[in-house]
C-alpha positions in Angstrom: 0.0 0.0 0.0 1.4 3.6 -1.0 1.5 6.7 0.9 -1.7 8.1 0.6 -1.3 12.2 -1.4 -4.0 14.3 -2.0 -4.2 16.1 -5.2 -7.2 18.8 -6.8 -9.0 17.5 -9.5 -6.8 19.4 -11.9 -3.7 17.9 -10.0 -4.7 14.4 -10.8 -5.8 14.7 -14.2 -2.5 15.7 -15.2 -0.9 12.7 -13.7 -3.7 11.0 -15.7 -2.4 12.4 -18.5 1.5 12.0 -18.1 0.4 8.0 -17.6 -1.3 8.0 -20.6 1.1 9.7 -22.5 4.0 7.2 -21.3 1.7 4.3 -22.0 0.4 5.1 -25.4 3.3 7.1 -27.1 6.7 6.1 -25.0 6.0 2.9 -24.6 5.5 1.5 -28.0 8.3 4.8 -29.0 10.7 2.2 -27.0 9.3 -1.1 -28.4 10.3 0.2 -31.8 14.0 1.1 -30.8 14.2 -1.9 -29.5 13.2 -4.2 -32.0 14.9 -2.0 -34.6 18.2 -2.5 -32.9 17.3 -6.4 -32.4 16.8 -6.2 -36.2 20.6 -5.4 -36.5 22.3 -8.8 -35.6 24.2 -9.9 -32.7 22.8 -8.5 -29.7 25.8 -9.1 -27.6 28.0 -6.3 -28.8 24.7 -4.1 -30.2 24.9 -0.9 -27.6 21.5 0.3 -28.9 19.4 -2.5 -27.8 21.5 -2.6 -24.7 20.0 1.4 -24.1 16.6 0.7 -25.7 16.2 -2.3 -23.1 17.5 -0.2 -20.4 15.3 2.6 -21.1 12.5 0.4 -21.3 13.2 -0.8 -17.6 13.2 3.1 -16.5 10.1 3.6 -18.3 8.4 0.9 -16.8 9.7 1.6 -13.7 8.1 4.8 -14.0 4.7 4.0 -15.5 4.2 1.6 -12.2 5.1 4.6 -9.8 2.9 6.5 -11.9 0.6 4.2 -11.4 0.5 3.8 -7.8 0.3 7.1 -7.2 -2.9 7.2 -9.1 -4.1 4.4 -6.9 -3.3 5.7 -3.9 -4.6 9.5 -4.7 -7.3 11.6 -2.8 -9.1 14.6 -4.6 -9.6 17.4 -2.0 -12.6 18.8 -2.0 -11.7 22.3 -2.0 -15.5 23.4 0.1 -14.0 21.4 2.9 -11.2 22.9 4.1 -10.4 25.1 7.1 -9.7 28.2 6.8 -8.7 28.9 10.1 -5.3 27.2 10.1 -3.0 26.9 7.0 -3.5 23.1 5.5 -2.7 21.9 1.9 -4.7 24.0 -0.5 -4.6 27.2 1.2 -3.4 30.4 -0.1 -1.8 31.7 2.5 -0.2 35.9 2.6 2.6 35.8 4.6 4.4 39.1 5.7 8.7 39.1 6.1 8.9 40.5 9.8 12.8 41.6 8.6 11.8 43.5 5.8 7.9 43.8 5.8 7.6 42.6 2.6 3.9 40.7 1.9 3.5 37.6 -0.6 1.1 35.5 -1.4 1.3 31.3 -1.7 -1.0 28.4 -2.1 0.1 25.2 -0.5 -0.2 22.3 -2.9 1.2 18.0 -3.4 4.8 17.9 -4.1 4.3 17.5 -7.8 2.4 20.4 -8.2 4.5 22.8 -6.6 5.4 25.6 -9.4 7.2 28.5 -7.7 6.3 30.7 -10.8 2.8 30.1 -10.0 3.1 31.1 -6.4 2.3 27.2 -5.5 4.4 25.9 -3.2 5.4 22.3 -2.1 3.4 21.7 1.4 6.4 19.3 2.1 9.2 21.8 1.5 10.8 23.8 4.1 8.4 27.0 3.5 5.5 25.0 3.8 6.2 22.7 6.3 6.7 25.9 8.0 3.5 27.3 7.1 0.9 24.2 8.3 -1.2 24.4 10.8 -0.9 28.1 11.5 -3.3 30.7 11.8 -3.7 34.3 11.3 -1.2 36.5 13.5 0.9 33.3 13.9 4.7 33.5 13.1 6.2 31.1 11.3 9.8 31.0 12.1 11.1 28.9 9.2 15.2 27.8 8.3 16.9 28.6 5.5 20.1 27.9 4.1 20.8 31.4 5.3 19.4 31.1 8.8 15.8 31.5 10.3 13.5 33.7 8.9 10.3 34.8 10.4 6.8 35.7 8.8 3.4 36.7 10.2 0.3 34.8 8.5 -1.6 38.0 7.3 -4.4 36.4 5.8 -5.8 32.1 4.9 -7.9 31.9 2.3 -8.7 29.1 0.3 
């Protein structure tokens, strides 16, 4: 049994969709290599099968994680959460008590953290940092450079 992640709905159909993609296109993408190279003779000196066969095994590899983690995912149902604390799923504006400047982050899985997007991992330092607070909270939170400190301004979700 896998470790149980939650994901939104957009979250998972995008995993859907990277399984589906390695399934229909890699997958047979590989099979081709790999009888092309079988196609060329002896297989014991033929480096290209040797790398098809191994990039099968990596692709496989990855299609059953994949796979899993499918199994094993939870949507969130985004009318259910808490507002009062900071959980997965909550945007959360944070203020930098050393230089008072205010940003804004929504806590999201692992694999759909995209700084660029303001999402951030809930298992990363930030957001391990973040959980569980509540407004007027600070969240004291290490960095390479030290511990910084930032007041939850505002949860929303």
């Amino acid at each position: 049994m896998g470790q149980i992640n939650y994901y939104t709905e957009e979250g998972l159909k995008k995993l859907k969709e990277e399984l589906k993609q390695l399934e229909t296109v890699e997958r047979p993408k590989i099979s081709q290599q790999i009888a092309e190279a079988r196609d060329k003779g002896d297989l014991s000196e033929n480096a290209e099968y040797d790398a098809a066969k191994e990039a099968q095994g990596h692709l496989e590899a990855k299609i059953a994680k994949l796979k899993e983690v499918i199994a094993n995912a939870r949507i969130i149902d985004e009318s259910d959460i808490d507002v009062s604390k900071v959980y997965i799923l909550s945007t959360v504006t944070i203020k930098n008590l050393k230089n008072g400047a205010t940003m804004s982050y929504t806590l999201v899985a692992e694999n759909e953290a995209d700084l660029k997007q303001k999402k951030i991992s809930v298992d990363s330092p930030m957001g391990k940092g973040l959980l569980g607070k509540s407004v007027g909270d600070i969240a004291k939170i290490e960095i390479p450079a030290g511990i910084m400190e930032f007041e939850i301004i505002e949860i929303k979700r």
